[in-house]
KEKE-3310 file (N, C-alpha, C; in steps of 0.2 Angstrom, whole numbers, plus 5000, padded with zeros to 4 digits):
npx = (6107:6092:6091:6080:6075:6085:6085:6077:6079:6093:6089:6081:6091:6099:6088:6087:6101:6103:6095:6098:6105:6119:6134:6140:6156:6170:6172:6158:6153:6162:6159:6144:6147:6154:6145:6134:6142:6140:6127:6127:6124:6131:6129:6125:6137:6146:6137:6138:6154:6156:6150:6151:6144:6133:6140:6145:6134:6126:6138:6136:6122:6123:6133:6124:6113:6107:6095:6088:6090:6082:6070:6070:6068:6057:6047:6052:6044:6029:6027:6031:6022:6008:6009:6009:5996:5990:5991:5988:5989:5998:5992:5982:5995:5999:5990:5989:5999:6004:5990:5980:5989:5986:5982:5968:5954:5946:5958:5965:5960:5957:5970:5973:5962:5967:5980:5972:5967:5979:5981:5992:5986:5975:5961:5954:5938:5928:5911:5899:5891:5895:5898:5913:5921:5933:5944:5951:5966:5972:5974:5964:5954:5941:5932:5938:5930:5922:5918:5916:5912:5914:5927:5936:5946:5955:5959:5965:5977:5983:5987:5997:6005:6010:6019:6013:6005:6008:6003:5998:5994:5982:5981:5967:5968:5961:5964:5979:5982:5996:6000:6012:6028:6030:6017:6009:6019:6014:6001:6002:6009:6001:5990:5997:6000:5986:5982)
npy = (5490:5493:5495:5500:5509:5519:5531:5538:5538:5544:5557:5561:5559:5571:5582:5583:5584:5598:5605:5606:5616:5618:5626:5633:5626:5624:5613:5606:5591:5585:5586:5581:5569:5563:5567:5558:5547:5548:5547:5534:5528:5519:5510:5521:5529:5519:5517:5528:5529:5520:5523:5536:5545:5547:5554:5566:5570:5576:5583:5596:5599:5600:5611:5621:5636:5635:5639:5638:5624:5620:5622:5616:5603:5602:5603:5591:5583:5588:5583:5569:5567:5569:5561:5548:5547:5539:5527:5512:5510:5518:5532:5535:5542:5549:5559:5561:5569:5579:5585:5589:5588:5577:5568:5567:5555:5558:5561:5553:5546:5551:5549:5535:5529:5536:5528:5515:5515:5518:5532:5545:5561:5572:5585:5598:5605:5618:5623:5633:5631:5627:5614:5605:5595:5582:5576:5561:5559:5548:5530:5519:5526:5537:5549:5555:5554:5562:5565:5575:5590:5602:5602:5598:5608:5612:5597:5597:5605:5599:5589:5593:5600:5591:5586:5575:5578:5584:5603:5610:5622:5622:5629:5634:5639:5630:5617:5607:5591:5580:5565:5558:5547:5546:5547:5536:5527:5527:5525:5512:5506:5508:5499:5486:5487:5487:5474)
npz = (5807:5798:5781:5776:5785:5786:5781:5789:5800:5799:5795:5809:5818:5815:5815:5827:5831:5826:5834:5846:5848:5847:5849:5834:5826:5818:5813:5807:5807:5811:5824:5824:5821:5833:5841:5839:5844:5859:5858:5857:5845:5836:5824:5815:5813:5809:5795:5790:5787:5780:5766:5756:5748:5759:5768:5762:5758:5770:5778:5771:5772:5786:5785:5783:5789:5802:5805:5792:5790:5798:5795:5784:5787:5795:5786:5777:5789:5788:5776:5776:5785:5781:5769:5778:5783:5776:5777:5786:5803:5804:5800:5813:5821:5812:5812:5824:5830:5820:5816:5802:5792:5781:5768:5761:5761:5750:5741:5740:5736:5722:5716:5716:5707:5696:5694:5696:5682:5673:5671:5665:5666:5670:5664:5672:5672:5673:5673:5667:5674:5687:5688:5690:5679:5679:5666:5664:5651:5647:5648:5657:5662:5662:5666:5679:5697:5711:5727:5736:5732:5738:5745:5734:5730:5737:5740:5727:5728:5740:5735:5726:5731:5740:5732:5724:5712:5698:5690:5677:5663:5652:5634:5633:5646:5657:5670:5668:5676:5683:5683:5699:5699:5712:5716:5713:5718:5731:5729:5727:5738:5749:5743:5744:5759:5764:5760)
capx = (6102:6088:6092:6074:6074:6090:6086:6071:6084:6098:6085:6080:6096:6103:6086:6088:6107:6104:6089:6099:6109:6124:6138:6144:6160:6173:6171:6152:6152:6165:6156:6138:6148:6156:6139:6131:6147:6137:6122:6127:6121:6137:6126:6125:6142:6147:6135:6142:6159:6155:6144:6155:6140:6128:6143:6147:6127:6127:6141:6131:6118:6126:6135:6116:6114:6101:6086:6087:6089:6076:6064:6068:6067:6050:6045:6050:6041:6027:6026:6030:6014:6003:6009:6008:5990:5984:5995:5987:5994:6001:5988:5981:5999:6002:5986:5988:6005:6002:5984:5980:5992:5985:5977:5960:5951:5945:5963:5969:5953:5959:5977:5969:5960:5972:5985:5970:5967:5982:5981:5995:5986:5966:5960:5951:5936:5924:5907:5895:5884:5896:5900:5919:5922:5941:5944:5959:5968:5973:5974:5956:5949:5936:5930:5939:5926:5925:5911:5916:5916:5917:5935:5942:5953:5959:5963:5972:5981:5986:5993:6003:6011:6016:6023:6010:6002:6010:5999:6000:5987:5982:5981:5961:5968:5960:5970:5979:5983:6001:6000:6021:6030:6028:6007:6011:6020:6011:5996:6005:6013:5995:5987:6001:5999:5982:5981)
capy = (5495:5492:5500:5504:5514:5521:5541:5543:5538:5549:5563:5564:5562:5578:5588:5580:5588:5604:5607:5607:5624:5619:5631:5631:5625:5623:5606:5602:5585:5579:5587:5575:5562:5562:5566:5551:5542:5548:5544:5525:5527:5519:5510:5527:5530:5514:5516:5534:5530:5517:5529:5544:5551:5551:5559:5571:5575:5575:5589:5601:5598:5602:5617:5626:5640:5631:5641:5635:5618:5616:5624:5611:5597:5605:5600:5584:5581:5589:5580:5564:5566:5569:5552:5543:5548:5536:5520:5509:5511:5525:5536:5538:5544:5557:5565:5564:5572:5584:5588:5596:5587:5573:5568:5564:5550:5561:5565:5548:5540:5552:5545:5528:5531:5537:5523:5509:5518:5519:5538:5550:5566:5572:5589:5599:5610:5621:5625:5642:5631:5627:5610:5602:5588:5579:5569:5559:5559:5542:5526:5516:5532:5541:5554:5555:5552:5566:5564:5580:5593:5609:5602:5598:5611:5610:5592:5595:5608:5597:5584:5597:5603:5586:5578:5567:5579:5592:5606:5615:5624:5621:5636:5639:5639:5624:5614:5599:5588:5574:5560:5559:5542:5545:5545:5528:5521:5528:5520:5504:5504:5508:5492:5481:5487:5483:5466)
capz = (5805:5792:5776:5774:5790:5788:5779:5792:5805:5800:5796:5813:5819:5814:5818:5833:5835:5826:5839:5852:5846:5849:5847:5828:5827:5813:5809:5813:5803:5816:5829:5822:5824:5840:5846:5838:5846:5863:5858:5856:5838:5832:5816:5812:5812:5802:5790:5786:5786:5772:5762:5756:5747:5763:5771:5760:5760:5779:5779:5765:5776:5792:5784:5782:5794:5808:5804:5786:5790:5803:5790:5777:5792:5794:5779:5776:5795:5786:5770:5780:5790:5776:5767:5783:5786:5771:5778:5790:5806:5803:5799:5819:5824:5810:5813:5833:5829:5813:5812:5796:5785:5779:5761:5764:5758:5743:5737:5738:5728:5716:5714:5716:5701:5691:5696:5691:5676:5672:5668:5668:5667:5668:5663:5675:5670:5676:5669:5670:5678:5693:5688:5688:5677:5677:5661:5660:5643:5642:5650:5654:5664:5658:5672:5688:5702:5718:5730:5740:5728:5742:5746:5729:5726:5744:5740:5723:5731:5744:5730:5720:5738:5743:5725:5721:5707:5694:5689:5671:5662:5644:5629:5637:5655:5662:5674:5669:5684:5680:5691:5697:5700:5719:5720:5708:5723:5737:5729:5728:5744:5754:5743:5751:5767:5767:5760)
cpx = (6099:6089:6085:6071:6081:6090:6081:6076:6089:6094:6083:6084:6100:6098:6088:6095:6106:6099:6092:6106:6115:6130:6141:6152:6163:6173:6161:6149:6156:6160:6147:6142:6151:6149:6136:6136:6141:6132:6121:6124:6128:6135:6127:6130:6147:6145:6139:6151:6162:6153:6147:6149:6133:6133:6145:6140:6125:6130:6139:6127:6117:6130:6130:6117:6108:6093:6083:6084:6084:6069:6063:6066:6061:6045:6042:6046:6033:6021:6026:6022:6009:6004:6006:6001:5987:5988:5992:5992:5997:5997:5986:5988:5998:5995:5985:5996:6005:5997:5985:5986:5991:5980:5971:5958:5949:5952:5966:5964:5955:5965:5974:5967:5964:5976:5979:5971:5973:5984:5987:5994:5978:5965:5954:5947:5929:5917:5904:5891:5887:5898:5908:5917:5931:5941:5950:5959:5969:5970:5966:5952:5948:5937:5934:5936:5928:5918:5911:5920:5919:5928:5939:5946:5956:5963:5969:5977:5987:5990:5999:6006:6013:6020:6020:6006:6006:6005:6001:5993:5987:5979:5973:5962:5964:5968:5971:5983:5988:6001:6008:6020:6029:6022:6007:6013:6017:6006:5997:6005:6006:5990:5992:6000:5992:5981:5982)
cpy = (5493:5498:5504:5511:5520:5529:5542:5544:5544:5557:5566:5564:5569:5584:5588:5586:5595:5608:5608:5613:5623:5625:5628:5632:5626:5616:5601:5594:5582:5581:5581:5570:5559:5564:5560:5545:5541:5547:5538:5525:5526:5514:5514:5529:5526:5514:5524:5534:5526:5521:5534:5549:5553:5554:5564:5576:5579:5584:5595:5605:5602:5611:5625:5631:5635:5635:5638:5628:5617:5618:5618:5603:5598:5602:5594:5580:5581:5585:5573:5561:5565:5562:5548:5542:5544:5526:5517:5508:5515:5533:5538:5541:5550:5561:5566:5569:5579:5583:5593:5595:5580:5574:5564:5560:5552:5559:5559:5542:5543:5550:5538:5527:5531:5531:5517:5509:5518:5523:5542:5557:5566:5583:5591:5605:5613:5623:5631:5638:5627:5620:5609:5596:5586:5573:5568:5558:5552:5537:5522:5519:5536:5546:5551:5558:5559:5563:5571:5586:5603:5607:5600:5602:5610:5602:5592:5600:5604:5591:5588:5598:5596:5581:5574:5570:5584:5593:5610:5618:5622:5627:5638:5640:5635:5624:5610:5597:5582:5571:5557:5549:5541:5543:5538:5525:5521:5524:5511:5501:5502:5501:5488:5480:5483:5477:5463)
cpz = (5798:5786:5775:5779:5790:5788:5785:5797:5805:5801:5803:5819:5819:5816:5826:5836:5832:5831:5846:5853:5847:5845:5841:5828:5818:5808:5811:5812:5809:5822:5829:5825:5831:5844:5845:5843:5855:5864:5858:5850:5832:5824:5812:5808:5809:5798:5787:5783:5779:5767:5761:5753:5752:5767:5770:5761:5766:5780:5774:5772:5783:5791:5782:5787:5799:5807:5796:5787:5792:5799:5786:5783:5794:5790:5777:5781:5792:5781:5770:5783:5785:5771:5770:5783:5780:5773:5785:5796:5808:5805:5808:5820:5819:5812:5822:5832:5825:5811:5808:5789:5785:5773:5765:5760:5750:5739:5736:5734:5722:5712:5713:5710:5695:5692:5692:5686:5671:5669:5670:5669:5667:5669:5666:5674:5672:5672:5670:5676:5686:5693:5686:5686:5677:5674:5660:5654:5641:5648:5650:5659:5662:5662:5678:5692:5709:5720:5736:5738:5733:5745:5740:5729:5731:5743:5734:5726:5735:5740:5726:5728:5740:5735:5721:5712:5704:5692:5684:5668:5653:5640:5634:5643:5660:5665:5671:5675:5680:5687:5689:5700:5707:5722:5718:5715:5728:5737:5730:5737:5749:5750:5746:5756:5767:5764:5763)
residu = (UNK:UNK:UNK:UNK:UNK:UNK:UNK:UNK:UNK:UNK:UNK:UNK:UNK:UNK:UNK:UNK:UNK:UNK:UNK:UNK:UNK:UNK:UNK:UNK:UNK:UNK:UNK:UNK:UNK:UNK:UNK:UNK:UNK:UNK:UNK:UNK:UNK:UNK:UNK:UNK:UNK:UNK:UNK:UNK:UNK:UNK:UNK:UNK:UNK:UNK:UNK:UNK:UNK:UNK:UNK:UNK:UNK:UNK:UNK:UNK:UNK:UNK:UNK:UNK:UNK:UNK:UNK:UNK:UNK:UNK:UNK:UNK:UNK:UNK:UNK:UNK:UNK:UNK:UNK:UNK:UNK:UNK:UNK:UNK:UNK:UNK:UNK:UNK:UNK:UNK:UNK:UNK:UNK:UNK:UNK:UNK:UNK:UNK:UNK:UNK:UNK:UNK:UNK:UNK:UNK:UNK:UNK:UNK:UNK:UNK:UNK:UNK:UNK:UNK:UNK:UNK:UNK:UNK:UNK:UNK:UNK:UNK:UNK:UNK:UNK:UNK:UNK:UNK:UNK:UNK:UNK:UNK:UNK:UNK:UNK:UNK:UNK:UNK:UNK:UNK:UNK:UNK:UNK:UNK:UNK:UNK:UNK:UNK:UNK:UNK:UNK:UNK:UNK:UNK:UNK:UNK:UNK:UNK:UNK:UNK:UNK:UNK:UNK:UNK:UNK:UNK:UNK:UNK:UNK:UNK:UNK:UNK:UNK:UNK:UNK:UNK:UNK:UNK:UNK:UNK:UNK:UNK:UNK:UNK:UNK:UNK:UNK:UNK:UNK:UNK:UNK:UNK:UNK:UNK:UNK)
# end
């Protein structure tokens, strides 16, 4: 098994078994694995058995009550799609799959931006007269660019809910907007692909 595929796999290995309710047992780590054993996903089960710390995580994991867990598997399914949806290739599935979670070509011009610029913050400001401006603080961005200003906030919203932005406010209660290490590689990783 490919390391790189390895968390999606396990991840949807375990909604996978706890979707299918079985009756909670005393041990449900050995119970995971004797199922994986019948699923023929015995990579799975050599790779855990090397790995004490994805085993031990596994069992945490598995010791959730099931409506927890499949919330938080919700999630990352979720916040998944919405990554996806800016990755060639990708993008038609997560949105035939999980319409409604995806960054929109605005939300990812503005990580883009920030990322060229090499800005880690920009300050978001509203005027009487109905105009926003977002002025990064450092790097070689000036103004960060929107061109569809009725969904900005919906966009930065959507970047603070998947990771890509923190949100703080400054003494007069503007926004400032921090661009995380995550939107840094998602921007990378979607220049890769497409080259």
């Amino acid at each position: 098994m490919e390391w790189a595929t390895a968390f999606s796999t396990i991840v949807g290995l375990i909604a996978s078994f706890k979707s299918e309710n079985r009756a909670q047992a005393n041990d449900e780590y050995n119970d995971f694995l004797e199922w994986l054993g019948e699923k023929r996903h015995d990579e799975i089960i050599s790779l855990l058995n090397i790995n004490t710390k994805a085993s031990i995580s596994i069992k945490a994991l598995l010791n959730q009550d099931r409506a927890t867990l499949l919330d938080k598997l919700e999630a990352i399914d979720k916040m998944l799609a919405t990554i996806s949806s800016q990755i060639g290739g990708f993008s038609e599935l997560a949105h035939a799959i999980k319409p409604g979670f995806e960054l929109s070509d605005q939300a990812m011009e503005i990580l883009r931006q920030m990322e060229n610029g090499q800005s880690s913050a920009f300050l978001k400001v509203t005027f009487l007269s109905g105009e926003t401006v977002m002025q990064a603080f450092d790097g070689r961005t000036g103004e960060i660019n929107y061109n569809e200003p009725r969904f900005l906030e919906d966009d930065l919203n959507t970047l603070v809910a998947t990771g890509m932005l923190m949100k703080s406010h400054n003494k007069n209660g503007d926004s400032v907007y921090r661009i995380t290490r995550q939107a840094s590689k998602l921007v990378n990783l979607s220049i890769q692909i497409q080259a």
